[in-house]
N, CA, C and O of each residue as an XYZ file, in Angstrom:
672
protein
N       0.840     -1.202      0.000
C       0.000      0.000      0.000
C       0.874      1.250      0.000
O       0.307      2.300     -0.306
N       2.307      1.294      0.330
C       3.341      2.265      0.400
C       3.133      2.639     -0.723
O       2.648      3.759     -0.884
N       3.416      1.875     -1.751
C       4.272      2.106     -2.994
C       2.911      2.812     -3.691
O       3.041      3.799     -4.415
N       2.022      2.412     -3.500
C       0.720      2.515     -4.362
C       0.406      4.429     -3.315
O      -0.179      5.227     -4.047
N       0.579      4.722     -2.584
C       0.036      6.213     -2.453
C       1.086      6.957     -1.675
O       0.780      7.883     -0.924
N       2.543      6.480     -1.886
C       3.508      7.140     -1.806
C       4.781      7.053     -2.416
O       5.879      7.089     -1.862
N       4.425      6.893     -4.031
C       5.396      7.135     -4.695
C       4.725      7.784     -6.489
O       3.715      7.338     -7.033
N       5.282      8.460     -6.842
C       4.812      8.859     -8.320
C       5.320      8.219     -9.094
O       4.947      8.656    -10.183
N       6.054      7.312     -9.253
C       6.893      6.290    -10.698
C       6.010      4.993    -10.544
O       5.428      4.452     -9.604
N       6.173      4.735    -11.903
C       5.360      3.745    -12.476
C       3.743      3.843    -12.648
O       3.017      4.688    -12.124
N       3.388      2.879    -13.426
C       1.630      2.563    -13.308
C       1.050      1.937    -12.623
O       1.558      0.964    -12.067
N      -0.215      2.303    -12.445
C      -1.418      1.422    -11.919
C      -2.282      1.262    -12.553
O      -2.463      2.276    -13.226
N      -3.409      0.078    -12.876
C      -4.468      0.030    -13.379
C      -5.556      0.362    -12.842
O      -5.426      0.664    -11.656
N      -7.028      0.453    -13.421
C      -7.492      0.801    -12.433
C      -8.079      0.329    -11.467
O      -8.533      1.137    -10.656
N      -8.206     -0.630    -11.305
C      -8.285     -1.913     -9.590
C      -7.689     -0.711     -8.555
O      -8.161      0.268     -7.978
N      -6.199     -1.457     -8.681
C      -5.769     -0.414     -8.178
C      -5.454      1.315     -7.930
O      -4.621      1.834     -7.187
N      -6.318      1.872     -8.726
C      -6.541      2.744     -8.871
C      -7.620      3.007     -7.826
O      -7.424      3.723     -6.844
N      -8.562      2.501     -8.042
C     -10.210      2.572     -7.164
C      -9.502      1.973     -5.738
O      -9.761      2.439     -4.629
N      -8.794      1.129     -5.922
C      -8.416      0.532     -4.297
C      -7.834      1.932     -3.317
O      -8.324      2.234     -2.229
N      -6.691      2.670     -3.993
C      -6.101      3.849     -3.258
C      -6.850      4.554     -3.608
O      -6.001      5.434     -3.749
N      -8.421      5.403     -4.139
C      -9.106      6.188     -4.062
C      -9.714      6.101     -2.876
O      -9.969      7.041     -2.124
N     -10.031      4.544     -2.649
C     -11.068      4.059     -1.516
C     -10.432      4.254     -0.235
O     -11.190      4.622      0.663
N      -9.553      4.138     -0.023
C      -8.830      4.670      1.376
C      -8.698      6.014      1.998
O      -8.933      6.364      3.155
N      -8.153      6.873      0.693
C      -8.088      8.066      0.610
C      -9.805      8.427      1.027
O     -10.100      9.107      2.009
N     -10.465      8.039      0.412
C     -12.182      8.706      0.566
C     -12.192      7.731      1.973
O     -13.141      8.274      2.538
N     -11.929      7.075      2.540
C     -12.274      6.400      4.040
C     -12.042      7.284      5.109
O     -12.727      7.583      6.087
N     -10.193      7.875      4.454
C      -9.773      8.660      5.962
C     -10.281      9.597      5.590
O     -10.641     10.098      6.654
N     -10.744     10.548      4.476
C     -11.542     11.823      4.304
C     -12.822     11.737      5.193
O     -13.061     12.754      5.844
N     -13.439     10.987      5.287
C     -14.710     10.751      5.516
C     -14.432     10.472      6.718
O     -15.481     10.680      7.327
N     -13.245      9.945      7.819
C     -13.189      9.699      8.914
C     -13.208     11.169     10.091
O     -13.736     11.590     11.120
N     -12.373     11.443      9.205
C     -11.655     13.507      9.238
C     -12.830     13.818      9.587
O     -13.028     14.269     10.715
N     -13.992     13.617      8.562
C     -15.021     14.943      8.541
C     -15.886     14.381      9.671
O     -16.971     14.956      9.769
N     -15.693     13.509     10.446
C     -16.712     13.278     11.512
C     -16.522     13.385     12.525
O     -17.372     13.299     13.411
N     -14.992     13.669     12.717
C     -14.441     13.809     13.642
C     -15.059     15.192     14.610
O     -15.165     14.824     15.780
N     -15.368     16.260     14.476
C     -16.075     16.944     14.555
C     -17.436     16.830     15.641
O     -17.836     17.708     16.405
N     -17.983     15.480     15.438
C     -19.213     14.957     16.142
C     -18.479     14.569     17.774
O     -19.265     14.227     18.657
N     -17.260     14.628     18.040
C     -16.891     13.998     19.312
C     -15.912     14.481     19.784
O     -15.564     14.098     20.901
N     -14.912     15.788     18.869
C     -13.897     16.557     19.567
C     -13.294     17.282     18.588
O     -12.429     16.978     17.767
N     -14.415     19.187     18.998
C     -13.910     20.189     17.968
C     -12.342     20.412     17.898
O     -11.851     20.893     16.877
N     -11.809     20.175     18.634
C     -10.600     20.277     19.067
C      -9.424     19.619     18.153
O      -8.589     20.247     17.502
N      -9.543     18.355     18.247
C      -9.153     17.545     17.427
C      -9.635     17.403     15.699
O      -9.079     16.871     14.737
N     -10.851     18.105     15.843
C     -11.121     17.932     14.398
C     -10.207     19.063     13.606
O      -9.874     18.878     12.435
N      -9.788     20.388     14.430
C      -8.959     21.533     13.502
C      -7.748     20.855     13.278
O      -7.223     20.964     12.170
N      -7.246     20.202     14.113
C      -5.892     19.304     14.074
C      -5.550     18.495     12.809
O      -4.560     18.497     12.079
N      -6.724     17.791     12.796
C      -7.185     16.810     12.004
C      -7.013     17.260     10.279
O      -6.596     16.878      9.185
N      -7.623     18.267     10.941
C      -8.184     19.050      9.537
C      -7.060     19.780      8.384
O      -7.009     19.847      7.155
N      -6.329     20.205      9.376
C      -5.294     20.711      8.831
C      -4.395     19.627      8.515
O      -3.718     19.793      7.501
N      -4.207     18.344      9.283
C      -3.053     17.228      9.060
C      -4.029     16.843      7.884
O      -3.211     16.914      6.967
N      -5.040     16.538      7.362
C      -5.752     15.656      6.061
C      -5.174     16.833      4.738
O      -5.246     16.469      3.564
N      -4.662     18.117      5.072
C      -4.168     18.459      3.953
C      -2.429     17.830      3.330
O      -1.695     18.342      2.484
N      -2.251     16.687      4.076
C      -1.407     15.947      3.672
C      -1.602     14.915      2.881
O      -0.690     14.304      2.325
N      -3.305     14.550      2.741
C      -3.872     13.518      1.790
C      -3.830     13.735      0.551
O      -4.134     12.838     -0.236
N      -3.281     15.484     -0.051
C      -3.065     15.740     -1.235
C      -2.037     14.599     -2.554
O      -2.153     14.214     -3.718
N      -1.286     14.496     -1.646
C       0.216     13.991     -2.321
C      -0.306     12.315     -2.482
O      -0.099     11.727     -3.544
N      -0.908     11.716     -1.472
C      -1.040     10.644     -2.423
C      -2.290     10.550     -3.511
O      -2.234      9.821     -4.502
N      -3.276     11.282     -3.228
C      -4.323     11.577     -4.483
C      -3.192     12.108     -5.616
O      -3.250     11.486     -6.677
N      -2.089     13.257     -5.538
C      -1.570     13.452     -6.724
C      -1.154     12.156     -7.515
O      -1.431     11.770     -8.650
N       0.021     11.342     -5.966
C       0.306     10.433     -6.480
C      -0.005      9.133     -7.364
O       0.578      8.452     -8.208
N      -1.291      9.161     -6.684
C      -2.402      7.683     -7.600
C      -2.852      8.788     -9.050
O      -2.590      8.496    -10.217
N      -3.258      9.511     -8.799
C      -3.332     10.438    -10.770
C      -2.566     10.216    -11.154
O      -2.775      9.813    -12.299
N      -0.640     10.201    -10.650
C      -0.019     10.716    -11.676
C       0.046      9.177    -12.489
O       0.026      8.883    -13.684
N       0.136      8.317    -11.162
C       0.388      6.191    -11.822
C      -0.769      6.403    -12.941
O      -0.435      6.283    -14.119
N      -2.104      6.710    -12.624
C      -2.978      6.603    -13.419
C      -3.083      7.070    -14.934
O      -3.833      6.689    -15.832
N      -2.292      7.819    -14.915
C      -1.804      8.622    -15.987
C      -1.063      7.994    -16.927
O      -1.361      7.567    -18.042
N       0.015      7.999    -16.272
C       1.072      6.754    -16.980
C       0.452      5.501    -17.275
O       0.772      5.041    -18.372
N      -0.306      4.857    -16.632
C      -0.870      3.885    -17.418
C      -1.576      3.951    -18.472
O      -1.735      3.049    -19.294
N      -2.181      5.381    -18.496
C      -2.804      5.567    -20.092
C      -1.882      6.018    -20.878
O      -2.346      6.339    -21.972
N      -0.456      6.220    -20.745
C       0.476      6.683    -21.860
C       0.394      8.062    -21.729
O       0.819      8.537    -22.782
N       0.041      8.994    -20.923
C      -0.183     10.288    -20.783
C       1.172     10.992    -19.751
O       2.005     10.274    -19.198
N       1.160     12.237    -19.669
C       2.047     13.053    -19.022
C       1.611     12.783    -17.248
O       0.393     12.869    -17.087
N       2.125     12.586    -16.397
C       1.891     12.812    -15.111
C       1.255     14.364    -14.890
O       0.776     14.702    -13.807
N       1.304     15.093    -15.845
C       0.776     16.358    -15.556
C      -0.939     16.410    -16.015
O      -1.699     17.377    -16.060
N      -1.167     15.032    -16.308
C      -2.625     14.964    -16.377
C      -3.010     15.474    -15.215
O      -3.861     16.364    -15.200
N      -2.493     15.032    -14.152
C      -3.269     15.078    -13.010
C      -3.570     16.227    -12.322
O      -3.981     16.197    -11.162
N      -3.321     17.683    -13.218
C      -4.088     18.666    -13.085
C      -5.238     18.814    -13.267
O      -5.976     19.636    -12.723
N      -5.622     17.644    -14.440
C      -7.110     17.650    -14.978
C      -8.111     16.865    -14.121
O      -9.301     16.625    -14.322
N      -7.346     16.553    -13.175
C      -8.010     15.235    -12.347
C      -8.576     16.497    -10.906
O      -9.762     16.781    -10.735
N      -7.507     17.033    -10.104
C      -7.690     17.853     -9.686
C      -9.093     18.513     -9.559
O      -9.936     18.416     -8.667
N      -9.084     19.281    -10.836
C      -9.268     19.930    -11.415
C     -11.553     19.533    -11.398
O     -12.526     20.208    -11.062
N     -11.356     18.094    -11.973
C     -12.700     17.139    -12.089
C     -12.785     16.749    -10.588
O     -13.588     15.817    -10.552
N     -12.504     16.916     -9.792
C     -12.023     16.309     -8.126
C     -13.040     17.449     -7.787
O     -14.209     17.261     -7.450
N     -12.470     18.560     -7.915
C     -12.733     20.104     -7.577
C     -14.397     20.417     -7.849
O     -15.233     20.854     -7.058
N     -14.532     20.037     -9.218
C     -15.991     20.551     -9.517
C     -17.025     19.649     -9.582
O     -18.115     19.858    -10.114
N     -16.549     18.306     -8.848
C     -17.409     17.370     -8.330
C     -17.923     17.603     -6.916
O     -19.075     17.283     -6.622
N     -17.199     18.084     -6.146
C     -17.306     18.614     -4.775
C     -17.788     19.927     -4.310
O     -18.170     20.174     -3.166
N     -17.722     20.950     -5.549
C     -18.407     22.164     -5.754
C     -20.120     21.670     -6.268
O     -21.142     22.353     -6.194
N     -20.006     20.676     -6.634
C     -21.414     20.367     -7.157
C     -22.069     19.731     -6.290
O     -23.282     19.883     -6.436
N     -21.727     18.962     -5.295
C     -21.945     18.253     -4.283
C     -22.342     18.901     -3.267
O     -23.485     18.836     -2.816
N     -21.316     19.668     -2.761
C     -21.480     20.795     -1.937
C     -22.906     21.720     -1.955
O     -23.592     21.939     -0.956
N     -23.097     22.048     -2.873
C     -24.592     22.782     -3.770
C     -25.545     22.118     -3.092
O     -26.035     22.333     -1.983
N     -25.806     21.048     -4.125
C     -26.866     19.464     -3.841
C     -27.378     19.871     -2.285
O     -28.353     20.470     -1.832
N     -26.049     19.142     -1.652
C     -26.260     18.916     -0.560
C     -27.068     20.123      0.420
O     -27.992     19.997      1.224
N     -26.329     21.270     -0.001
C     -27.078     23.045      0.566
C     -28.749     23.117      0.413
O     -29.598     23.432      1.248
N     -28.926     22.551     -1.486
C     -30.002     22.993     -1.334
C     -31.010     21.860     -0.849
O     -32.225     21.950     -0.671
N     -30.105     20.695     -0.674
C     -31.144     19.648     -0.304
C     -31.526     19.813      1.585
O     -32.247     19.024      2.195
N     -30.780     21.107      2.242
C     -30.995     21.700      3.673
C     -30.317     20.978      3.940
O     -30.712     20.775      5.088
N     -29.302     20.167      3.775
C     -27.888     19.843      4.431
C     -26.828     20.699      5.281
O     -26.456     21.799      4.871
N     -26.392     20.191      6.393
C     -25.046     21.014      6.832
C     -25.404     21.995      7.790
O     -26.306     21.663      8.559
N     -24.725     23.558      7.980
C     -25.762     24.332      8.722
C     -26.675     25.153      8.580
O     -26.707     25.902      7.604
N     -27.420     25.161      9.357
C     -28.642     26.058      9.069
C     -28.259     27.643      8.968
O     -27.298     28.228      9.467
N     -29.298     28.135      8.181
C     -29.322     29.492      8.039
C     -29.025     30.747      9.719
O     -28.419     31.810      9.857
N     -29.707     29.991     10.529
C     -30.185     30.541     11.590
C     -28.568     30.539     12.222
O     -28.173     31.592     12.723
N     -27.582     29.261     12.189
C     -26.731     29.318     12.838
C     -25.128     29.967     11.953
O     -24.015     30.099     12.462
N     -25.437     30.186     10.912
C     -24.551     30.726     10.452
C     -24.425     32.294     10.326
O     -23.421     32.938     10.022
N     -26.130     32.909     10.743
C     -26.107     34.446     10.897
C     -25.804     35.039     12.495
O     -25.581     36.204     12.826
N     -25.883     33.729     13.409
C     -25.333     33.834     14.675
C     -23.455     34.087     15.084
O     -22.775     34.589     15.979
N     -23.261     33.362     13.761
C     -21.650     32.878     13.768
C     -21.498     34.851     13.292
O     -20.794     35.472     14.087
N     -22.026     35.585     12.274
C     -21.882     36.324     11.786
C     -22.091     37.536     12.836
O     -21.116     38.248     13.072
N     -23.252     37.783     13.437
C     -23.639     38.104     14.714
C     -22.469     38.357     15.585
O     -22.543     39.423     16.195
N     -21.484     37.700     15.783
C     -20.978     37.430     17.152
C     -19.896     37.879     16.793
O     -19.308     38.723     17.470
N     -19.251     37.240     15.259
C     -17.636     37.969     14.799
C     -18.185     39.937     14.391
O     -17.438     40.859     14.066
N     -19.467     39.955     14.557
C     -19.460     41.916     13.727
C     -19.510     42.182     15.749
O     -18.790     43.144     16.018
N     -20.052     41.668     16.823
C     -19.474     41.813     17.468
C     -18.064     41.980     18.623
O     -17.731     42.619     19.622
N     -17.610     41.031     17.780
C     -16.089     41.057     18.052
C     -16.006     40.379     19.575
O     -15.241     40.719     20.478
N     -17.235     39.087     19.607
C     -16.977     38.341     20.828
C     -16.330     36.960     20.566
O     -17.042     35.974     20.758
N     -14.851     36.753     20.080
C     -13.956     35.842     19.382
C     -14.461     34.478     20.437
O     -14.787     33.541     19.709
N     -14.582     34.187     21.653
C     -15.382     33.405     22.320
C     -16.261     32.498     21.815
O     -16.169     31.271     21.856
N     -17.463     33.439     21.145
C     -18.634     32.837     21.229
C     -18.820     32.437     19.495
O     -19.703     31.822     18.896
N     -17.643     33.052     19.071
C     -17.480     32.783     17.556
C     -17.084     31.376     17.401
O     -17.361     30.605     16.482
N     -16.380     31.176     18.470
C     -15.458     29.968     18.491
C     -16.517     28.379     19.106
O     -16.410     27.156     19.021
N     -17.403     29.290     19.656
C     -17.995     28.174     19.977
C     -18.959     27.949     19.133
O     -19.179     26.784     18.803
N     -19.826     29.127     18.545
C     -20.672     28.908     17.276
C     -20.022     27.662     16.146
O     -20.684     26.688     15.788
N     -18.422     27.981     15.641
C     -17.891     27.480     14.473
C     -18.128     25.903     14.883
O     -18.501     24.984     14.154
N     -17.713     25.877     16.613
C     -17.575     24.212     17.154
C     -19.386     23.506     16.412
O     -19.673     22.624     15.603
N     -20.274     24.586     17.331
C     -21.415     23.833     16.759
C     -21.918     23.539     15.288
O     -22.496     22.503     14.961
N     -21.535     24.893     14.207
C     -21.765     24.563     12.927
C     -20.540     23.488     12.285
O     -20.405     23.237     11.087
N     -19.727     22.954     13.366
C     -18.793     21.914     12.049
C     -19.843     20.546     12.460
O     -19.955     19.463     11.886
N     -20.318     20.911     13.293
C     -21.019     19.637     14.158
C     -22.589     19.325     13.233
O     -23.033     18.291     12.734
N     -22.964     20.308     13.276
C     -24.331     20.363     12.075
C     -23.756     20.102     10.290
O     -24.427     19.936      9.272
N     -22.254     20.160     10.495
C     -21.953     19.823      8.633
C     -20.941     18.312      8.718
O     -20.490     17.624      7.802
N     -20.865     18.214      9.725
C     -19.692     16.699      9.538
C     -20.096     15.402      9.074
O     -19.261     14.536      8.810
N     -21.602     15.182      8.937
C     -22.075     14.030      8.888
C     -22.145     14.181      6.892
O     -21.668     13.398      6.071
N     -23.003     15.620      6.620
C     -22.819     15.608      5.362
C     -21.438     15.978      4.660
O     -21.226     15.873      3.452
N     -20.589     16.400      5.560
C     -19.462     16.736      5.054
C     -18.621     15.386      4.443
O     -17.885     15.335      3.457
N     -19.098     14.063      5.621
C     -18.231     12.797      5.338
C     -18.796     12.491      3.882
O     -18.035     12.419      2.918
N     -20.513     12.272      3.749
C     -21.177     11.772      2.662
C     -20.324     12.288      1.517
O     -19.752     11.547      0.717
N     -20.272     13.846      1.494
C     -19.987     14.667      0.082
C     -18.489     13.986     -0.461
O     -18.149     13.685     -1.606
N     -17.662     13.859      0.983
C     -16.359     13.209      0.755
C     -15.919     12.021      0.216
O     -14.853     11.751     -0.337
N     -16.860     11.366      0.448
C     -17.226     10.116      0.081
C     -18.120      9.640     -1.318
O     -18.253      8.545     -1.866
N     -18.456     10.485     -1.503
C     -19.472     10.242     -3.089
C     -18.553     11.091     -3.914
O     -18.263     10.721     -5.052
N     -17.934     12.539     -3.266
C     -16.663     13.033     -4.705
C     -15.647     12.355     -4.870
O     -14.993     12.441     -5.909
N     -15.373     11.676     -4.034
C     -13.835     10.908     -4.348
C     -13.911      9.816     -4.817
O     -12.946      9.392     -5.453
N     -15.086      9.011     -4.653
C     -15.472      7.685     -6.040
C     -15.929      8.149     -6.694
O     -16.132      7.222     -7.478
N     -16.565      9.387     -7.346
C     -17.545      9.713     -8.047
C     -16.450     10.091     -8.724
O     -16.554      9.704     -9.888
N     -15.241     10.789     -8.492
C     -14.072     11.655     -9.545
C     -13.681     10.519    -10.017
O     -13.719     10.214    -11.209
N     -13.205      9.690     -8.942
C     -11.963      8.459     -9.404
C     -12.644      7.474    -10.240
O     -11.995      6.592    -10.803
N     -14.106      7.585    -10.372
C     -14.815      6.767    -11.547
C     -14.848      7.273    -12.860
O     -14.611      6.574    -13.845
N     -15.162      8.585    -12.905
C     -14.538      9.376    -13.706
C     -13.401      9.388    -14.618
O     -13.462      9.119    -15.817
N     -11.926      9.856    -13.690
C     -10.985      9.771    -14.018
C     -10.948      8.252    -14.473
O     -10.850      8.082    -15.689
N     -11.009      7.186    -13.714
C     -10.887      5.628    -14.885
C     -11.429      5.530    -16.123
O     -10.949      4.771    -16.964
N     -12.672      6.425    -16.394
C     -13.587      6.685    -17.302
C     -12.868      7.131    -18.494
O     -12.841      6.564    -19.586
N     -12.313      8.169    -18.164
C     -11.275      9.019    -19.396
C     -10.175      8.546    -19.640
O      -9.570      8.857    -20.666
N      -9.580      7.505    -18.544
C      -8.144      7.086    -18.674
C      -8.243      5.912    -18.973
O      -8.446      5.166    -18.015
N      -8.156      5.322    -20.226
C      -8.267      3.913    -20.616
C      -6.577      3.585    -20.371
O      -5.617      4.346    -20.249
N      -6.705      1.947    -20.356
C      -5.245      1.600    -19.578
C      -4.921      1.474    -21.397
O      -5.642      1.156    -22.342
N      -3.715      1.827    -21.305
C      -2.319      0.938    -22.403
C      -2.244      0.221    -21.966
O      -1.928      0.084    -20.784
N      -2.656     -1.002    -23.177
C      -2.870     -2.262    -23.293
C      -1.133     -2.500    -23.426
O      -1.396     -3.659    -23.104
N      -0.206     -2.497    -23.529
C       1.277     -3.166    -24.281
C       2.053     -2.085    -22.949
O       1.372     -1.314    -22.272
N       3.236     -2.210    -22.821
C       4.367     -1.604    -22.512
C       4.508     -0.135    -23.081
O       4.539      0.046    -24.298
N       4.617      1.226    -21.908
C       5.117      2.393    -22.625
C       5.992      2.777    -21.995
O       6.481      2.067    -21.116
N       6.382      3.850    -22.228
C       7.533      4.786    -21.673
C       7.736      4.619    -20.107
O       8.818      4.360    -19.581
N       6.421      4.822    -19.379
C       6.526      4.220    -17.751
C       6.752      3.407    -17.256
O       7.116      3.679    -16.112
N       6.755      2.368    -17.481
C       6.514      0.774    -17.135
C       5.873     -0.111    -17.646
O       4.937      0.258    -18.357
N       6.071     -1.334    -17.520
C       5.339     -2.067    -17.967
C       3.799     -2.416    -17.430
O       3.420     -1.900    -16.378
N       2.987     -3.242    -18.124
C       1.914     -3.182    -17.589
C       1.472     -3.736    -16.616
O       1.406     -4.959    -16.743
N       1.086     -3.275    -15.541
C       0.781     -2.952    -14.018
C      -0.363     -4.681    -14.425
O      -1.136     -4.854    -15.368
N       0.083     -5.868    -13.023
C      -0.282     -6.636    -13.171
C      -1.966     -6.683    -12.448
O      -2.049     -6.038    -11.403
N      -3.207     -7.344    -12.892
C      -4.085     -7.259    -12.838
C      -4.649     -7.164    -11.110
O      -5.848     -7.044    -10.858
């Protein structure tokens, strides 16, 4: 599992492709719930899951190379990552997901007051009203992209420039 979401050389097919998406979307989705049992730990959290970047780059870039493409595909992946989760995000808003209206003009309320306190405790309760849909969204964009991305990236069938072909 090292080699597969911490290294950029060589290919993967996409088995393995969907296998290191699925992990990646597990601990995303673990992150975002964290929230329900310790605000505290969830900013921690939150900020350490921006280390989950590098192996998502990393599984694009294998993925890439297995279609015979530039590792710099995986801007485009990004990119489809991005406006799957902007769309999701939406969905989810207008489907009254996440926090309510009422508690986000409180959060607003309190910072034009300049009571950093009660701001802080507002933010605790609105991550708490978005973590459950926050995991879902995390969890349906990151198979929903990486189905995608397999979608557009057909494997090279023969041997290319990267490696040979990544065994089944």
């Amino acid at each position: 599992m090292g080699n597969l979401l911490f290294s950029p050389s060589g290919r993967i097919g996409p088995s393995a492709y969907m296998k290191g998406m699925i992990v990646l979307a597990v601990i995303s989705a673990i992150i975002s719930i964290i929230p329900l049992f310790s605000p505290g730990l969830a900013m921690i959290l939150g900020l350490a899951s921006i280390i989950l970047i590098i192996p998502f780059v990393f599984l694009g870039i294998k993925r890439s190379h297995d279609a015979g493409k530039s590792g710099w595909m995986v801007l485009t992946h990004i990119l489809l990552f991005i406006g799957v989760s902007v769309a999701l995000t939406f969905i989810l808003g207008a489907l009254g997901l996440g926090p309510s209206p009422e508690m986000e003009a409180a959060v607003n309320a309190a910072g034009e007051a300049g009571d950093l306190g009660e701001v802080m405790r507002l933010s605790g309760e609105m991550a708490k009203e978005s973590a459950i849909p926050g995991a879902v969204a995390s969890l349906v964009g990151t198979l929903l992209s990486a189905y995608l991305i397999n979608m557009f990236n057909k494997q090279d069938g023969g041997d290319n420039q990267y490696g040979p072909v990544p065994a089944a």
